[in-house]
C-alpha positions in Angstrom: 33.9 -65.0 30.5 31.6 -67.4 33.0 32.1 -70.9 33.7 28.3 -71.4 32.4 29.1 -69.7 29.3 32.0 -71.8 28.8 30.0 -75.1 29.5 26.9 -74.1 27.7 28.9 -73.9 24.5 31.0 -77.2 25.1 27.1 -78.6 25.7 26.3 -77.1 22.1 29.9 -78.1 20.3 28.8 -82.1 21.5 26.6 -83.2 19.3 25.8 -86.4 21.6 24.2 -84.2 24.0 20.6 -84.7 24.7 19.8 -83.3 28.2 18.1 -80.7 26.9 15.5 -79.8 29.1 18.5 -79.4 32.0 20.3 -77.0 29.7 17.0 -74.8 28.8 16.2 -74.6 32.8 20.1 -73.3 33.2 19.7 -70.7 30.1 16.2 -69.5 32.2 18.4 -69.4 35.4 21.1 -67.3 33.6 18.1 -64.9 31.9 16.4 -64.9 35.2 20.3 -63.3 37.1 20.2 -60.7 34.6 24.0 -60.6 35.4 25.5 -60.8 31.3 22.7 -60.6 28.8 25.1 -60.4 26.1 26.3 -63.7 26.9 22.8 -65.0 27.4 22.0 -64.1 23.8 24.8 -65.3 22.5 24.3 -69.1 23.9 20.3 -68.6 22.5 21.3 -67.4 19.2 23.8 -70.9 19.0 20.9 -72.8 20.7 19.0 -72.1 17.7 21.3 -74.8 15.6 20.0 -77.4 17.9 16.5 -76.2 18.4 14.8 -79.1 16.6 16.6 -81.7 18.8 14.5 -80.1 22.2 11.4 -81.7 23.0 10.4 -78.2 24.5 11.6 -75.9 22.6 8.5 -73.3 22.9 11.4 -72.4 26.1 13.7 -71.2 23.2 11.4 -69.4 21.7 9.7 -67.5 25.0 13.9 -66.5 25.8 14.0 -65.2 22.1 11.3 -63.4 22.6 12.3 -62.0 25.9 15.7 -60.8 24.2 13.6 -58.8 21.2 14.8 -61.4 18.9 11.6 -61.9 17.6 12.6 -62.9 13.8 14.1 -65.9 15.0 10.6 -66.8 17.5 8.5 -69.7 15.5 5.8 -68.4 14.1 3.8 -71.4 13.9 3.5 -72.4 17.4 4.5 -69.3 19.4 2.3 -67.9 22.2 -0.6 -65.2 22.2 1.8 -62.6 23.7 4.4 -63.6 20.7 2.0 -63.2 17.9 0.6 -59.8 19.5 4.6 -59.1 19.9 5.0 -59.8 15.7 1.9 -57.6 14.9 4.1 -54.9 16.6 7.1 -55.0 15.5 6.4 -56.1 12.0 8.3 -54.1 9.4 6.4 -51.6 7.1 7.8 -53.3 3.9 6.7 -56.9 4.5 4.3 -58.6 6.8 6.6 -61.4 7.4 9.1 -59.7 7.8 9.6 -58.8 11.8 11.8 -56.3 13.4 13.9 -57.2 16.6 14.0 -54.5 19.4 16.5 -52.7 18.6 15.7 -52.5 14.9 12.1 -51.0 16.3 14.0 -48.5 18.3 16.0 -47.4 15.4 12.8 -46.9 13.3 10.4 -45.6 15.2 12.7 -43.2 16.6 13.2 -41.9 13.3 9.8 -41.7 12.0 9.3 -39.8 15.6 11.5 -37.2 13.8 14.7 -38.0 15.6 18.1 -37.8 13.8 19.7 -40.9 14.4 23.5 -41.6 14.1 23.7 -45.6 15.0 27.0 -47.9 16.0 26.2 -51.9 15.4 27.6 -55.2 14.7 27.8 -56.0 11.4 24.8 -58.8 11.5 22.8 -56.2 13.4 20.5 -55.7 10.0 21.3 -51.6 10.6 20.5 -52.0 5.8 16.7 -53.4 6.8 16.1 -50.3 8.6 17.0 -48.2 5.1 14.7 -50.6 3.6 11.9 -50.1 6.1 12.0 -46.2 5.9 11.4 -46.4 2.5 8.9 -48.8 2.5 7.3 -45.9 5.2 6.7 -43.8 1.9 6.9 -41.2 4.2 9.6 -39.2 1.9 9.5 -37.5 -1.4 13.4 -37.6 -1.8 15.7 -39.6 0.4 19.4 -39.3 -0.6 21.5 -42.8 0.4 25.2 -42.0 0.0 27.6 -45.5 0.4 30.9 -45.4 -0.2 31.0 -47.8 -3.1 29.6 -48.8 -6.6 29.3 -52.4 -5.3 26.8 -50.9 -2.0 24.9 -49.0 -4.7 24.6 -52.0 -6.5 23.7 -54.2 -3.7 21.1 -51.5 -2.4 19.4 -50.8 -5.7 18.4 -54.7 -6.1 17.2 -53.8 -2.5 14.6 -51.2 -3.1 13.6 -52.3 -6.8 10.7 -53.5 -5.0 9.3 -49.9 -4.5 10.1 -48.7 -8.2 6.3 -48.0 -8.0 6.9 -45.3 -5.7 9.9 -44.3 -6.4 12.8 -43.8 -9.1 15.6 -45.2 -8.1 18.2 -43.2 -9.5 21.9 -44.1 -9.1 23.8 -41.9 -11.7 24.5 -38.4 -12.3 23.4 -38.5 -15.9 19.2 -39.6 -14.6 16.8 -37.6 -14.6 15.0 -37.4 -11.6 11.4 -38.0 -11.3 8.8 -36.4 -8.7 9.6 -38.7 -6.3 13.1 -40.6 -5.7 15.4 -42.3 -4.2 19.1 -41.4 -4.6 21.5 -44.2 -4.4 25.2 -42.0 -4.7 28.7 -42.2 -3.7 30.2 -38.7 -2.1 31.5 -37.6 -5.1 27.9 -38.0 -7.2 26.2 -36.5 -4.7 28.6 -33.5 -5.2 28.2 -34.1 -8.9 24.7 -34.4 -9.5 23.0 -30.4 -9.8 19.5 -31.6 -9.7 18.5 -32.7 -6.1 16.9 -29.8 -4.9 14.4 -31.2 -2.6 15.8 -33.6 -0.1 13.0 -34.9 2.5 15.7 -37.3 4.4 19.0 -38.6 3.7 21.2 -41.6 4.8 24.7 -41.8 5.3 26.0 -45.6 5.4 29.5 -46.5 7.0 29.7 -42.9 8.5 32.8 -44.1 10.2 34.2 -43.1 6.9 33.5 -38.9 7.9 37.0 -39.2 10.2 40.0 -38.8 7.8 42.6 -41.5 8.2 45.6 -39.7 6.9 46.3 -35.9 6.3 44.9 -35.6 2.9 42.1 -37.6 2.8 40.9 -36.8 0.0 37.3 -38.7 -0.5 36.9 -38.1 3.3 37.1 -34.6 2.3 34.2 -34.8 -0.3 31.8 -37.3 2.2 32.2 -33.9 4.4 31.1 -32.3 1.7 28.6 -34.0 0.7 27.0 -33.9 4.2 27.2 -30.5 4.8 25.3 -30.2 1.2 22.7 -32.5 2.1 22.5 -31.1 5.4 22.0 -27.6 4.1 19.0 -28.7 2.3 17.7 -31.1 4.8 17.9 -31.7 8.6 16.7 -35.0 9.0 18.8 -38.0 8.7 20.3 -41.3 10.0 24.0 -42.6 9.9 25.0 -46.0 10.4 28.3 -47.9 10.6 29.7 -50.5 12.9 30.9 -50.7 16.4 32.9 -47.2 17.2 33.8 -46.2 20.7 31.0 -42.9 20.3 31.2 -39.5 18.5 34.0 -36.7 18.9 32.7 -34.6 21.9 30.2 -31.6 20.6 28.6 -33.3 17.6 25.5 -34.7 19.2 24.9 -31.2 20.2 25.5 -29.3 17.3 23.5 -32.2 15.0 20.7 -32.3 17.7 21.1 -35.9 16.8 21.3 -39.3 19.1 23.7 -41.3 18.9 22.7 -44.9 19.9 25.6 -47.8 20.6 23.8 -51.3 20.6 27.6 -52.8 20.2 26.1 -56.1 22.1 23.2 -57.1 20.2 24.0 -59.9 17.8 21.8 -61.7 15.7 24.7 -64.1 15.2 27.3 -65.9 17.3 30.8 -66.2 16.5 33.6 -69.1 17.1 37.1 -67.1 17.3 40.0 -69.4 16.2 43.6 -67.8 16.8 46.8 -69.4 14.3 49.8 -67.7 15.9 52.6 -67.3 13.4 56.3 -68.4 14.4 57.8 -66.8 10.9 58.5 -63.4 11.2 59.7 -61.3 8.3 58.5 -60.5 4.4 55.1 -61.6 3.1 56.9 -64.4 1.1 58.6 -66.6 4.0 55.5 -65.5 6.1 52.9 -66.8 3.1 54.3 -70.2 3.4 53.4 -70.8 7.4 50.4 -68.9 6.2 49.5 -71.4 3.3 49.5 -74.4 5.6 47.1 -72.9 8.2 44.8 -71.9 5.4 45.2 -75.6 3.1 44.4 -77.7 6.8 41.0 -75.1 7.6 40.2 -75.6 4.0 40.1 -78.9 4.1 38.5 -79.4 7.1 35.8 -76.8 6.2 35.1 -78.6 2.6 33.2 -77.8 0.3 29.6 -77.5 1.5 30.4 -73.9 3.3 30.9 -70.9 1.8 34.5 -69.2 2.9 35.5 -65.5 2.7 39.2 -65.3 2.7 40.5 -61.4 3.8 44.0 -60.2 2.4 45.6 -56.8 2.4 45.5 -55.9 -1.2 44.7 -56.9 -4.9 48.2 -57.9 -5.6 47.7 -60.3 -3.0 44.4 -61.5 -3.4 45.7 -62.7 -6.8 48.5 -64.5 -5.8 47.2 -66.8 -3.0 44.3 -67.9 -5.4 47.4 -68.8 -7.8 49.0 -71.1 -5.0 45.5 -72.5 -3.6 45.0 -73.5 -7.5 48.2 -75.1 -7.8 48.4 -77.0 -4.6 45.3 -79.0 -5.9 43.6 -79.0 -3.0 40.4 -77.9 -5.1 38.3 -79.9 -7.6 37.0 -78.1 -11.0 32.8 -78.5 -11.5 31.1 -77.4 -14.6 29.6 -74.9 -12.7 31.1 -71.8 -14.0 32.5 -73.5 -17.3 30.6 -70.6 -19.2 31.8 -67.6 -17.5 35.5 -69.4 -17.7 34.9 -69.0 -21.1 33.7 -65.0 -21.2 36.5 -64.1 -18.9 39.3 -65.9 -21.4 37.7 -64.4 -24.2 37.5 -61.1 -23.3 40.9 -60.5 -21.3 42.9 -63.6 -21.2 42.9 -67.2 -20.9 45.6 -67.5 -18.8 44.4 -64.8 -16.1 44.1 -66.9 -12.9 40.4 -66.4 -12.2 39.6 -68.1 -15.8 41.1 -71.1 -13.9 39.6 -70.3 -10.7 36.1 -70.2 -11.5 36.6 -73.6 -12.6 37.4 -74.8 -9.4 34.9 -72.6 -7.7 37.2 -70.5 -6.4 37.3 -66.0 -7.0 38.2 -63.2 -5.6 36.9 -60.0 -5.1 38.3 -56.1 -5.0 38.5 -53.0 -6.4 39.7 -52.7 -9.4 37.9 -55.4 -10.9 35.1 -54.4 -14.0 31.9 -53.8 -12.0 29.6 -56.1 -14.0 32.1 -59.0 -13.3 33.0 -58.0 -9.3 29.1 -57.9 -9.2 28.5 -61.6 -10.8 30.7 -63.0 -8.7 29.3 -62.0 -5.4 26.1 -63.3 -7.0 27.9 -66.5 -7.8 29.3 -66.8 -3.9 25.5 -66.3 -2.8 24.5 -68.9 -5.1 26.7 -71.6 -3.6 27.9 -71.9 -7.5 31.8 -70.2 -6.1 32.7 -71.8 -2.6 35.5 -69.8 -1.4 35.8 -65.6 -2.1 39.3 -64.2 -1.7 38.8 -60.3 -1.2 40.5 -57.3 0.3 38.5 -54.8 2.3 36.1 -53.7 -0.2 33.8 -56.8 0.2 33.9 -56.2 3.9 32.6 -52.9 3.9 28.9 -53.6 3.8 28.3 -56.2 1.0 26.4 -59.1 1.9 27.2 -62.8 1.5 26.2 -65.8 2.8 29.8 -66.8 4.2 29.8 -69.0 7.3 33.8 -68.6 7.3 35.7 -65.9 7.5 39.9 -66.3 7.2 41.6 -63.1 8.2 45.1 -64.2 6.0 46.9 -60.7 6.4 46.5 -59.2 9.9 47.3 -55.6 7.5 44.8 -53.5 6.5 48.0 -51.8 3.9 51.7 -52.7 3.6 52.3 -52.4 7.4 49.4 -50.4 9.2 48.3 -53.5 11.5 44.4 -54.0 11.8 43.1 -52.4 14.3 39.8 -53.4 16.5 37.4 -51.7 14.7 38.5 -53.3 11.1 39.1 -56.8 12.5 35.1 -56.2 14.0 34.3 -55.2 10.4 35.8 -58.1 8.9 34.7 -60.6 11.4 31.6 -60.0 11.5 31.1 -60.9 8.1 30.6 -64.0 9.3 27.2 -65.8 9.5 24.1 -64.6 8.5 20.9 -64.3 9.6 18.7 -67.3 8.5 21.6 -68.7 7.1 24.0 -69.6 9.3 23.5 -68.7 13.2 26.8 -69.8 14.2 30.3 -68.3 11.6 33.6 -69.2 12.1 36.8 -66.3 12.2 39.9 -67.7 12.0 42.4 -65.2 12.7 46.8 -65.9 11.6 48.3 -63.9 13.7 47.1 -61.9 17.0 43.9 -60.5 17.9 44.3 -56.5 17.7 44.7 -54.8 20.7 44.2 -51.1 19.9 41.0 -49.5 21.3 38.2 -48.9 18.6 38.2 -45.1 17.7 36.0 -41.8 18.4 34.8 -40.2 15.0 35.2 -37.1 14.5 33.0 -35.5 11.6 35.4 -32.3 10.6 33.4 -30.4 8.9 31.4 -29.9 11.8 34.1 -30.0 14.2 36.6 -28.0 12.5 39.2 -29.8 14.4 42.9 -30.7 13.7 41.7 -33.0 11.5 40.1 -30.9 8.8 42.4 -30.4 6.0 43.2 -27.0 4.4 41.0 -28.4 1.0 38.1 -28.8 3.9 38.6 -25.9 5.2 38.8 -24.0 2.1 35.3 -25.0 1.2 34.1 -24.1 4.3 34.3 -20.4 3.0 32.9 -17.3 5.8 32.3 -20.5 8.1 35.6 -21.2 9.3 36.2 -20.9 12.7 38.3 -18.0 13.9 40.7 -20.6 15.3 41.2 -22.2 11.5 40.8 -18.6 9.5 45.0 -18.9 9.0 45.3 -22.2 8.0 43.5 -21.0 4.7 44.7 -17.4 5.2 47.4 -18.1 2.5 44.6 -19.0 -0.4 43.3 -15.5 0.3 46.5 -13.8 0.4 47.7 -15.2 -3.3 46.6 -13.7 -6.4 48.0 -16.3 -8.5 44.6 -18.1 -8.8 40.9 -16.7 -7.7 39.4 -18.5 -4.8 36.1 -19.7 -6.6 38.8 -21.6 -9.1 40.3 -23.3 -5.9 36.6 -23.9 -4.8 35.2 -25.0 -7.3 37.8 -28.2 -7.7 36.9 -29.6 -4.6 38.8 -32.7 -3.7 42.0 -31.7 -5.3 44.7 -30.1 -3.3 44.4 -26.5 -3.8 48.3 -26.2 -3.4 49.0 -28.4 -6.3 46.3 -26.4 -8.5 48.2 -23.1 -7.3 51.8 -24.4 -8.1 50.6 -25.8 -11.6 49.5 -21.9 -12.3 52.8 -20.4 -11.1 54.5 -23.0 -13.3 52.5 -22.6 -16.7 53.1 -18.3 -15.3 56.6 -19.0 -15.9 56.5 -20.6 -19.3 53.4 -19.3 -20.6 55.1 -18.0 -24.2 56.8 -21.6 -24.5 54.2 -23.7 -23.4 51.6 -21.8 -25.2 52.0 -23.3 -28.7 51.2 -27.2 -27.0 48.4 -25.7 -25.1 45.6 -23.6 -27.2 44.1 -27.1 -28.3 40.3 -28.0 -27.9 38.1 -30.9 -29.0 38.3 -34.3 -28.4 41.5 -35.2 -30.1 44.5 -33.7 -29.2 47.6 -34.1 -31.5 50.2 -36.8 -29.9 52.4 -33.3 -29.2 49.7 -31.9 -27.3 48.9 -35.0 -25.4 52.4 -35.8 -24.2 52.6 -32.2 -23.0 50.0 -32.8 -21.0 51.0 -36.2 -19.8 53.9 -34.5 -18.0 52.0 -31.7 -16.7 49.9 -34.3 -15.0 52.9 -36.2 -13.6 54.9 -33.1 -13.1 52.1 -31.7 -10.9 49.4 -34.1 -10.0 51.2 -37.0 -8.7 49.4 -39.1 -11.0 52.1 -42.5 -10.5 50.6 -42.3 -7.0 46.7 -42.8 -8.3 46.7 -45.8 -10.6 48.5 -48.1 -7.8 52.0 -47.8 -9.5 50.5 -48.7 -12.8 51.9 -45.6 -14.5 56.1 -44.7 -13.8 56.3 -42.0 -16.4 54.6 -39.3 -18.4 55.8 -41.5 -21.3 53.9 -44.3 -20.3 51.1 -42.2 -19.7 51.1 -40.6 -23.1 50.8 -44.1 -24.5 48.4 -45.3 -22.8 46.0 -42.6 -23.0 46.3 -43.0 -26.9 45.9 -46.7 -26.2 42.4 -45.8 -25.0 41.5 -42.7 -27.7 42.1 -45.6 -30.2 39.7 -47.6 -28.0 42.0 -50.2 -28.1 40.3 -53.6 -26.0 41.3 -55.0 -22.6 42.2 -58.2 -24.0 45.0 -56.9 -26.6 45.8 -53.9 -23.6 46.6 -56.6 -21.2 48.8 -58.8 -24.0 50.9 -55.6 -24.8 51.1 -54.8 -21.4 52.4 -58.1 -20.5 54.7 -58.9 -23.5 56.2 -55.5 -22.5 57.2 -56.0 -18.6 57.5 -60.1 -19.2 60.6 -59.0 -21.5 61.8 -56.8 -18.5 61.0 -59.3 -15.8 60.3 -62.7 -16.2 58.6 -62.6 -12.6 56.4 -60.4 -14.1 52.6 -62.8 -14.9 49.1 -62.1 -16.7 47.7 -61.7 -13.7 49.8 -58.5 -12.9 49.0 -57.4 -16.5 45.3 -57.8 -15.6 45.9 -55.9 -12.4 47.6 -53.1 -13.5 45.0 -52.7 -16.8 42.0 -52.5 -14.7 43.9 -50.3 -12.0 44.9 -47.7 -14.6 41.2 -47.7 -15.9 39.2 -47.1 -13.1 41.5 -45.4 -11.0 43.2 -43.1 -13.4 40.8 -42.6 -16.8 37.6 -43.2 -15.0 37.7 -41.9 -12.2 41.1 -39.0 -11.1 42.3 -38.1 -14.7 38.7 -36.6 -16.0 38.9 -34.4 -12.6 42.4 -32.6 -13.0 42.0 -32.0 -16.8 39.0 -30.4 -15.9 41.1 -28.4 -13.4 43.9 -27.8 -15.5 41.7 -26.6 -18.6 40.3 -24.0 -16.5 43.7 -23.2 -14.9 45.0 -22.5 -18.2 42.2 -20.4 -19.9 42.8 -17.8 -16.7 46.6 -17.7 -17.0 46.4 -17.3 -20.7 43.6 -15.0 -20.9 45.6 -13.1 -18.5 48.6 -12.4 -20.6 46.5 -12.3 -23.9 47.0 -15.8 -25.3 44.8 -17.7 -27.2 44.3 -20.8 -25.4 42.5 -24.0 -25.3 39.6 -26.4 -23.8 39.9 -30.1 -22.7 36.3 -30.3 -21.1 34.8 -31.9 -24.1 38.7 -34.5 -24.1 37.9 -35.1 -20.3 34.3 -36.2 -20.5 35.0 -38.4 -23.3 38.4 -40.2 -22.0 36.1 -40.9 -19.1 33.7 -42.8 -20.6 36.9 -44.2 -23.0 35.8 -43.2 -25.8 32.1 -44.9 -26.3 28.4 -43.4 -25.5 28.4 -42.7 -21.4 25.5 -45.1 -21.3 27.7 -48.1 -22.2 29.7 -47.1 -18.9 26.7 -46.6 -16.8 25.8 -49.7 -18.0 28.3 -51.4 -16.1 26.9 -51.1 -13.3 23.8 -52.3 -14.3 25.4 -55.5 -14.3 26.1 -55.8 -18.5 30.0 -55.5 -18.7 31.3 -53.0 -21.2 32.0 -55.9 -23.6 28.8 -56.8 -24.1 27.0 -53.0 -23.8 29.3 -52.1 -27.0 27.6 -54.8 -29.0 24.0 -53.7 -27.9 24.8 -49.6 -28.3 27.1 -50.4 -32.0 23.9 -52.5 -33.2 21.1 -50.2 -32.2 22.2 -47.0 -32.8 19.7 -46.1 -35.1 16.8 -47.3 -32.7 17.6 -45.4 -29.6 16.2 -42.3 -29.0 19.8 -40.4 -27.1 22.8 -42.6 -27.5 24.3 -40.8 -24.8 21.5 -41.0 -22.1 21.4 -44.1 -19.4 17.8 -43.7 -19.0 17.1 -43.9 -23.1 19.0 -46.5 -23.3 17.1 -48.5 -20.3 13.9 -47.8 -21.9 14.9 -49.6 -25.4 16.1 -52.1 -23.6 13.2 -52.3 -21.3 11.1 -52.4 -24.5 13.2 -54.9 -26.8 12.1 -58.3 -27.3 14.7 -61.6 -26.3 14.9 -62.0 -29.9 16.4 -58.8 -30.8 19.2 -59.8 -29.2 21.0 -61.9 -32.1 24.0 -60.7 -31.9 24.5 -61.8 -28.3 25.9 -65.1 -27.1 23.5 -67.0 -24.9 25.9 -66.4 -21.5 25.7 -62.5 -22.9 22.4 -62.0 -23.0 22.1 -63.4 -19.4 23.7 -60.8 -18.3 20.8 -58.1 -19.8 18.4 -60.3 -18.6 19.6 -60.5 -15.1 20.0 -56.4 -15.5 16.8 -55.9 -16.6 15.1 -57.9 -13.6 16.6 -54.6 -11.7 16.4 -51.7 -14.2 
């Protein structure tokens, strides 16, 4: 790095300093060389802290300028040329809103009718580029496929601006309109039969097209999806951060560009590195850990907002548990209201009861969208300080956090982070307009592992595409591949539009499940001819183990379920719609008696893990397999047999209306969508429709609302602003 890199920033670390117009001439001189523009922009974009303390700062704004940065140029006293340079490069959605260069290379590229696959920092603004083509209204149907709820959440407050144009649809169960924009995850885009028109779609963190183990199984389905949407359209852009460049042949086969603006940042970034001495477990590790992250803490205070990164929920929990108990952190009445709801409704003891308190939360996963969703809102709002998270916060949702502590240098138990993850995380920090300086402070080392090519298999058909990919592929596999799925054609066990039609299972479990049931078809017959909604407790715990005999189901709810006992109970748990606050207190009385290490907080953990990962989200999808599976094997041999389509649609939604669990993410937590569906069932049109039950909401009055609490009915307020 350059000596006058090095000095410019000690000049903008001393807050004494006051030569400016010395330092502005030396930031012209170092424009002028052309010899590290990176570097140049960098010192500019810190400069920008400061600018008010320089008598001249129309210099500032004529180097922004220069650079493309034209968002940050003033608009009040810039030049002709500047204003003239705004006129151009304003965005189609909003006048005062202003593209910088490379923004307007992206876009207009596009709407040139380029396909665009783009690798940028993280505070490049690749989302206000989605935004703008929108705004273009130059599609009927643009499909946006992000890999989370909490993106599709964050994207459809986004574009509720252009609900006069479009419908912005975001579930499988809404009906589309003439025109609309689709915000879906892989597997609803997969899901959802009624997109047949697609004018352009978008693929967000395409990154996520490259498997990262062997059976990969929602990389599989993004594949899927994009050789579906590609199939009905051929325009698109893909965006994700900084990657090393695409898997050689893909540009060509696409007929796409792939553009690499890995140097252009719209905000600068102080690097602080904690070594650690302690080597071993997490716990002797945590404690060097904890007094690194008290002393930044309290050095940061209170005024900043703080994203704190660890390798997993488990752990997320725990370190707000020991920041609350070091009482390092002062309690507000801030969140006194939402302490309440969370106590309530799952347990007063549950560590982010406490934590919101002391403006304090974290962030992942498994946690209830509609409460994952407020608290981000809360971190924007300055009302929570400091956000502990695991990756899912990194990957694309927006906060306002000037600090970013990387605790765990894991991204799992032991894989280490690698470059392109630590970028991720990083560069979380700062924000446009917000901040234009965030702090990283890294315990451990920096990674040293190059960042990665991406490969997009189902284009490639590489060594990477597993046999469930290639399967789907169909006559399209190369000739290369054609034996790798040769074995699917050669058995008869099972037809291959069975195997295909399951897509994102492993076809070899779905095969060895039919050779088993083969085997005990007479015995297992009697336990397996039921249909309807309510199986008898027999019939359920028969299919319990068939689930953890052949789907590896312990594996899928995060260790959350050991046996196909367990199972059985819990499923009945949720047929009696039992509550997540009396769940979590029998699930915690249980193991407490077992191990007295054993806390709410791992009760909480392991209730929402076995809830969205196992009955909302992989259950539903191998019963539907497995009900097919068997109504072929026993039709076969001439057995009656059953159908659990109708049981895996409904444990899905647990038992209530669909619409209360589409209503989730909405923003109105399942607690409080009971309440309004159980008092109004009378007055809406289709119980069971989202969009039928948006429109009574739409149309009901504050006052109808009496049987809500006050903090309740903020939450359909807030909802409705979007809906």
């Amino acid at each position: 790095m350059s000596a006058w890199y090095q000095t410019s920033k000690k000049i903008l670390d001393d807050t004494s300093f006051s030569d400016w117009d010395d330092f502005l001439i030396s930031l012209v001189n170092e424009f002028n060389s052309h010899s590290n523009e990176a570097l140049v922009q960098d010192i500019t974009i810190r400069a920008l802290e400061r600018k008010d303390e320089m008598p001249n700062a129309f210099i500032l704004d004529h180097i922004l300028g220069e650079l493309g940065l034209f968002p940050y140029v003033d608009k009040e006293n810039n030049t002709s040329k500047d204003k003239f340079r705004r006129s151009i490069f304003t965005t189609p959605q909003d006048e005062s809103k202003t593209f910088h260069i490379r923004q307007a290379e992206v876009f207009h590229r596009i709407m040139n009718g380029e396909n665009v696959i783009l690798s940028a920092p993280t505070s490049f603004g690749k989302s206000l580029i989605i935004e703008a083509l929108v705004a273009s209204n130059e599609f009927n149907n643009i499909v946006i496929v992000v890999p989370t709820i909490a993106l599709i959440d964050e994207l459809k407050k986004k574009l509720f601006k252009y609900k006069d144009k479009y419908k912005i649809v975001t579930q499988v169960s809404q009906e589309p309109s003439d025109r609309n924009v689709f915000i879906l995850t892989q597997e609803r885009v997969l899901e959802y039969s009624d997109i047949e028109f697609v004018d352009f779609f978008i693929i967000d963190e395409f990154y996520k097209l490259a498997p990262i183990s062997k059976n990969d199984e929602r990389c599989d389905r993004l594949n899927l999806a994009f050789r579906a949407l590609h199939a009905k359209c051929k325009r698109f852009y893909m965006l994700g951060p900084k990657i090393n460049g695409l898997v050689s042949g893909i540009e060509e086969d696409l007929r796409c560009t792939f553009l690499k603006f890995d140097s252009y940042v719209t905000v600068a970034t102080n690097e602080f590195y904690h070594p650690l001495k302690t080597k071993g477990k997490d716990a002797l590790v945590d404690v060097e850990r904890d007094l690194i992250l008290k002393s930044i803490l309290t050095s940061i205070g209170r005024e900043e907002q703080t994203v704190i990164y660890c390798k997993s929920p488990q752990r997320v929990s725990s370190l707000m548990y020991r920041l609350l108990r070091e009482g390092l952190l002062t309690s507000d009445d801030n969140n006194n209201d939402l302490a309440k709801w969370l106590a309530d409704n799952f347990h007063s003891d549950w560590s982010l009861v406490e934590g919101v308190k002391h403006g304090i939360a974290y962030h992942h996963a498994q946690l209830p969208r509609a409460v994952s969703a407020l608290i981000v809102d809360l971190f924007n709002e300055s009302k929570i300080n400091i956000l502990i998270c695991t990756s899912t916060l990194i990957e694309g949702v927006n906060t306002n956090a000037k600090n970013i502590v990387i605790y765990d240098d894991c991204i799992t138990k032991r894989t280490k982070l690698d470059m392109f993850t630590f970028n991720n995380i990083s560069g979380r920090s700062g924000r446009m307009f917000e901040h234009f300086v965030g702090n990283v402070y890294i315990f451990g080392n920096k990674p040293q592992i190059e960042l990665p090519f991406i490969d997009i298999p189902v284009i490639t058909q590489s060594e990477n595409a597993s046999e469930s990919l290639l399967l789907h592929l169909g006559e399209d596999v190369h000739e290369e591949n054609k034996n790798k799925v040769k074995k699917f054609y050669d058995q008869n066990v099972l037809p291959m539009s069975l195997l295909i039609k399951h897509q994102g299972i492993d076809p070899n479990k779905l095969i060895k499940f039919a050779e088993g049931l083969i085997e005990r078809c007479n015995s297992w017959n009697r336990m397996m001819r039921w249909d309807g909604i309510y199986p008898t407790s027999d019939e359920l715990r028969h299919l319990s183990n068939i689930l953890f005999d052949y789907f590896n189901i312990s594996s899928m709810g995060g260790g959350t379920v050991r046996s196909a006992s367990q199972l059985h109970r819990k499923l009945l748990d949720v047929i009696n719609k039992v509550d997540d606050k009396e769940l979590i207190t029998q699930n915690y009385n249980y193991w407490n008696k077992r191990d007295k290490t054993y806390t709410v907080d791992d009760s909480v953990q392991a209730i929402f893990n076995f809830k969205k990962n196992l009955v909302n989200y992989n259950l539903p999808k191998i019963i539907y397999a497995v009900s097919d599976i068997q109504e072929i094997i026993f039709k076969r041999f001439e057995y009656s047999f059953g159908d659990y389509k109708p049981f895996a649609a409904t444990l899905e939604n647990f038992y209530y209306p669909p619409a209360i669990n589409s209503l989730e993410e909405f923003g109105i937590p399942n607690q409080v969508a009971k309440k309004i569906v159980e008092n109004n069932r009378n007055k809406i049109k289709d119980i069971d429709s989202i969009d039928s039950v948006i429109n009574f909401l739409i149309a009901s009055s504050e006052s109808s609302y009496s049987y809500l609490s006050e903090y309740e009915l903020g939450f359909v307020k807030k909802a409705l602003s979007y809906m």
